[in-house]
KOLDOMI-422096 format. One record per residue (C-alpha): x, y, z; residue in three letters; residue number from 1. Coordinates in steps of 0.5 Angstrom, whole numbers, plus 500, padded with zeros to 3 digits. Layout:
KOLDOMI-422096
x / y / z / code / pos
X / Y / Z / ALA / NUM
...
//
This chain:
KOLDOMI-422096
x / y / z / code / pos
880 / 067 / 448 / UNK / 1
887 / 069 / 451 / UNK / 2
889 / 064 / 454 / UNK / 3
896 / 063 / 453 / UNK / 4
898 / 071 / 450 / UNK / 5
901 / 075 / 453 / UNK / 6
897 / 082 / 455 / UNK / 7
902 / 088 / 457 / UNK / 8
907 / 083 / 458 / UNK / 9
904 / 080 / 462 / UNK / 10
901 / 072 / 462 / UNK / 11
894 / 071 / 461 / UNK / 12
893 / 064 / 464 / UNK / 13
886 / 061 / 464 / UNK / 14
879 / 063 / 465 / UNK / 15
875 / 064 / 471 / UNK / 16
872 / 057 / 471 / UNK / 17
879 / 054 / 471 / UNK / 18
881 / 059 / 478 / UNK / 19
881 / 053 / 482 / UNK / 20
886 / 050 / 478 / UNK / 21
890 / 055 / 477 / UNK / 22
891 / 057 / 483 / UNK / 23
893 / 050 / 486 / UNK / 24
898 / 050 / 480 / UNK / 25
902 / 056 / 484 / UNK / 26
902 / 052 / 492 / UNK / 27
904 / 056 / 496 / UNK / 28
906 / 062 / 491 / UNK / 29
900 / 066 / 491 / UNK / 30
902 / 070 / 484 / UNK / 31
899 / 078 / 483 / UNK / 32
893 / 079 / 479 / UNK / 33
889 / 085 / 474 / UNK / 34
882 / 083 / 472 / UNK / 35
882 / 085 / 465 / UNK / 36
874 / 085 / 464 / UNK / 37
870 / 091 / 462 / UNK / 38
863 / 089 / 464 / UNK / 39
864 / 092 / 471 / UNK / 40
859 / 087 / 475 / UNK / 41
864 / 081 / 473 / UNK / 42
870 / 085 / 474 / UNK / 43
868 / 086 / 480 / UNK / 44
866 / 079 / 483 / UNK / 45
873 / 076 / 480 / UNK / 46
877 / 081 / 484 / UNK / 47
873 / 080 / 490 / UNK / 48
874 / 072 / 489 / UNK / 49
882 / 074 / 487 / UNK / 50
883 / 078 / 495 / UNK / 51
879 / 073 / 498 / UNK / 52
884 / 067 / 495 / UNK / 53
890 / 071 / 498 / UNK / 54
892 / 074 / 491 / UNK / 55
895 / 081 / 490 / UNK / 56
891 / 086 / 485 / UNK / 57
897 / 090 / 481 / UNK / 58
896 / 096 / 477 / UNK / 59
897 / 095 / 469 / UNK / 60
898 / 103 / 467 / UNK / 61
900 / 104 / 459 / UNK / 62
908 / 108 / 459 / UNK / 63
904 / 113 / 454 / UNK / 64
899 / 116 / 460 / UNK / 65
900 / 122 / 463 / UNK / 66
898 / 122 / 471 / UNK / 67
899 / 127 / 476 / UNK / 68
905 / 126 / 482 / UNK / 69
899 / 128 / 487 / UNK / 70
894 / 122 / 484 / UNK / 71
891 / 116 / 488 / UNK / 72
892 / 110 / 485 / UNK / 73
888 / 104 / 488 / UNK / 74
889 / 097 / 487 / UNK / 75
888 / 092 / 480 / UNK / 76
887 / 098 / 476 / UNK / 77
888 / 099 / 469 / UNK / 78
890 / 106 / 466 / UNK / 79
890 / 104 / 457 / UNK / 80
893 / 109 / 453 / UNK / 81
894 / 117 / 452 / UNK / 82
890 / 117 / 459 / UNK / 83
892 / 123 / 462 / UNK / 84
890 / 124 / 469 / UNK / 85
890 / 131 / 473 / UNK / 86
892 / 133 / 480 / UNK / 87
889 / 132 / 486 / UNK / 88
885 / 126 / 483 / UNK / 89
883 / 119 / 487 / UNK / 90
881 / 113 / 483 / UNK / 91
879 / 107 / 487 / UNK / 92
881 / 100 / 486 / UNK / 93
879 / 095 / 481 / UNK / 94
877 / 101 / 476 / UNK / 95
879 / 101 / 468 / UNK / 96
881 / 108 / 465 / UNK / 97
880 / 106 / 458 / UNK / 98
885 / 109 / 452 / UNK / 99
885 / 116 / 450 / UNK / 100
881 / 118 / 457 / UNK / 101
881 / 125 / 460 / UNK / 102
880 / 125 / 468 / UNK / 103
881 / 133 / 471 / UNK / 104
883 / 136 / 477 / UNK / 105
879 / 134 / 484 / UNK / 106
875 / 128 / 481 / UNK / 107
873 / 122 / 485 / UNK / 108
873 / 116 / 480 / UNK / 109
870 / 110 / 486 / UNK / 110
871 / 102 / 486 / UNK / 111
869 / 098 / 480 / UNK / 112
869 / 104 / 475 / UNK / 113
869 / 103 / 467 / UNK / 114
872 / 110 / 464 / UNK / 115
870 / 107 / 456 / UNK / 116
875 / 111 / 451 / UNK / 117
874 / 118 / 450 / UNK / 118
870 / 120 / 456 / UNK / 119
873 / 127 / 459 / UNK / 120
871 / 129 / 466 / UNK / 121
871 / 137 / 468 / UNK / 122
874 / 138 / 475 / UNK / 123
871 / 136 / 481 / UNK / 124
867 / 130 / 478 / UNK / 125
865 / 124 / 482 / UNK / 126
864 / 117 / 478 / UNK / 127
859 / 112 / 484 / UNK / 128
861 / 106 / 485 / UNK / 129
860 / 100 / 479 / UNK / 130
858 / 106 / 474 / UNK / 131
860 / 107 / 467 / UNK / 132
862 / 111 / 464 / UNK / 133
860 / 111 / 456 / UNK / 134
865 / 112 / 449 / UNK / 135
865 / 119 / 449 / UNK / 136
862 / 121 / 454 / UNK / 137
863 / 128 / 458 / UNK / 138
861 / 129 / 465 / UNK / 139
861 / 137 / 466 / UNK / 140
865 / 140 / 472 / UNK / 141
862 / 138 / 479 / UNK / 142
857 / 133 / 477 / UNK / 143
856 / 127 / 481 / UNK / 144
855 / 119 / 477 / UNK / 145
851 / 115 / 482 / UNK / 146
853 / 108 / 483 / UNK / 147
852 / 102 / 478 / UNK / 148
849 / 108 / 473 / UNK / 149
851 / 107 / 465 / UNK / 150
852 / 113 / 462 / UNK / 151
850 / 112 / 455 / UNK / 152
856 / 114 / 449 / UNK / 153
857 / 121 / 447 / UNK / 154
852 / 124 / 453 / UNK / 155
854 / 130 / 455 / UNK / 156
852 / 130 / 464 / UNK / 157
850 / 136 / 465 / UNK / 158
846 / 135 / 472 / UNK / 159
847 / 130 / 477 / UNK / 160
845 / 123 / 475 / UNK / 161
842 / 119 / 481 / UNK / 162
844 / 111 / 483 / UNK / 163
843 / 105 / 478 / UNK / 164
839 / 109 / 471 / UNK / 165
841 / 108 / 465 / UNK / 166
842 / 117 / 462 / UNK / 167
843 / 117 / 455 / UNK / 168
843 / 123 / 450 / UNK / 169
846 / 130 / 449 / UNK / 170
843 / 133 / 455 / UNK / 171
844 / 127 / 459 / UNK / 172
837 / 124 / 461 / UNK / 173
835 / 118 / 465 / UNK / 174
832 / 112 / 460 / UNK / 175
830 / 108 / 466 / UNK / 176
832 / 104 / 473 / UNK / 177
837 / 098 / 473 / UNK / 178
834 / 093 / 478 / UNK / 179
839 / 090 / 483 / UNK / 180
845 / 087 / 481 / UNK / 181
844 / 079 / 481 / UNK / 182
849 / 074 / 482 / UNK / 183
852 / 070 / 475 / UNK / 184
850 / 062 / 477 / UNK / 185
857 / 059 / 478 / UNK / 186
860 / 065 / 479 / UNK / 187
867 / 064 / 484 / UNK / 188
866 / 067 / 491 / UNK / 189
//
């Protein structure tokens, strides 16, 4: 557990299940928020919790990345260490470009994306909403990942892959559907 630690300098303060409480311990201050969480679907959820209690998502970029001036961050992203990211790219809010990441020029990295460590993108690549992208991987240039996909660890995408499928191996091939999304029980909305 974190709580209590310090992340990039910044106070991790409780848990999810405790946002009420922490919350009514700021009052009328509403303090800014990053959402440190991998799988991509609970990340989600709290974010879209966080924006609807009127907090601030912040961007949690390490000093040892390298992002082109012409890049279009979003909100509450986090960009790890030796991420380099080149001209041109936009990345959505609430994405993680993990630790040692290449992003090419022209590519279009939608909300709710997790870039695991390693992956490396050609140009003109497109990463779908909720997608994830596994350690490793490599998405050739001008490829597209669909929405809420899991590309499998150190699969190499040489064709578009379509919407919620789990594409695995070198080349990259469908494995099976992912169903609809569900709700965790509990979860803070």
């Amino acid at each position: 557990m974190l709580q209590g630690r310090t992340v990039l300098g910044r106070p991790v303060l409780g848990t999810q299940d405790e946002l009420q409480r922490l919350l009514r311990g700021f009052g009328r201050h509403r303090p800014s928020f990053v959402v440190a969480i991998g799988d991509n679907a609970q990340r989600a959820e709290l974010f879209d919790a966080l924006l609807t209690e009127g907090l601030s998502p912040v961007n949690a970029i390490h000093p040892r990345t390298v992002i082109a001036r012409s890049v279009r961050v979003g909100r509450g992203v986090m960009i790890l260490a030796g991420a380099v990211i080149n001209p041109d790219t936009v990345i959505g809010d609430n994405v993680i470009i993990n630790t040692s990441v290449s992003v090419d020029h022209d590519n279009r990295i939608e909300r709710d994306v997790h870039l695991s460590p390693g992956v490396h993108t050609g140009g003109h690549v497109s990463v779908g909403r909720g997608a994830h992208v596994g350690l490793g991987a490599v998405v050739l240039p001008g490829r597209r990942v669909g929405a809420y996909a899991v590309v499998g660890a150190g699969a190499v995408v040489d064709r578009d892959l379509p919407a919620r499928i789990i594409a695995v191996g070198v080349p990259a091939r469908p494995l099976r559907r992912i169903g609809p999304l569900k709700r965790r029980a509990g979860a803070v909305r």
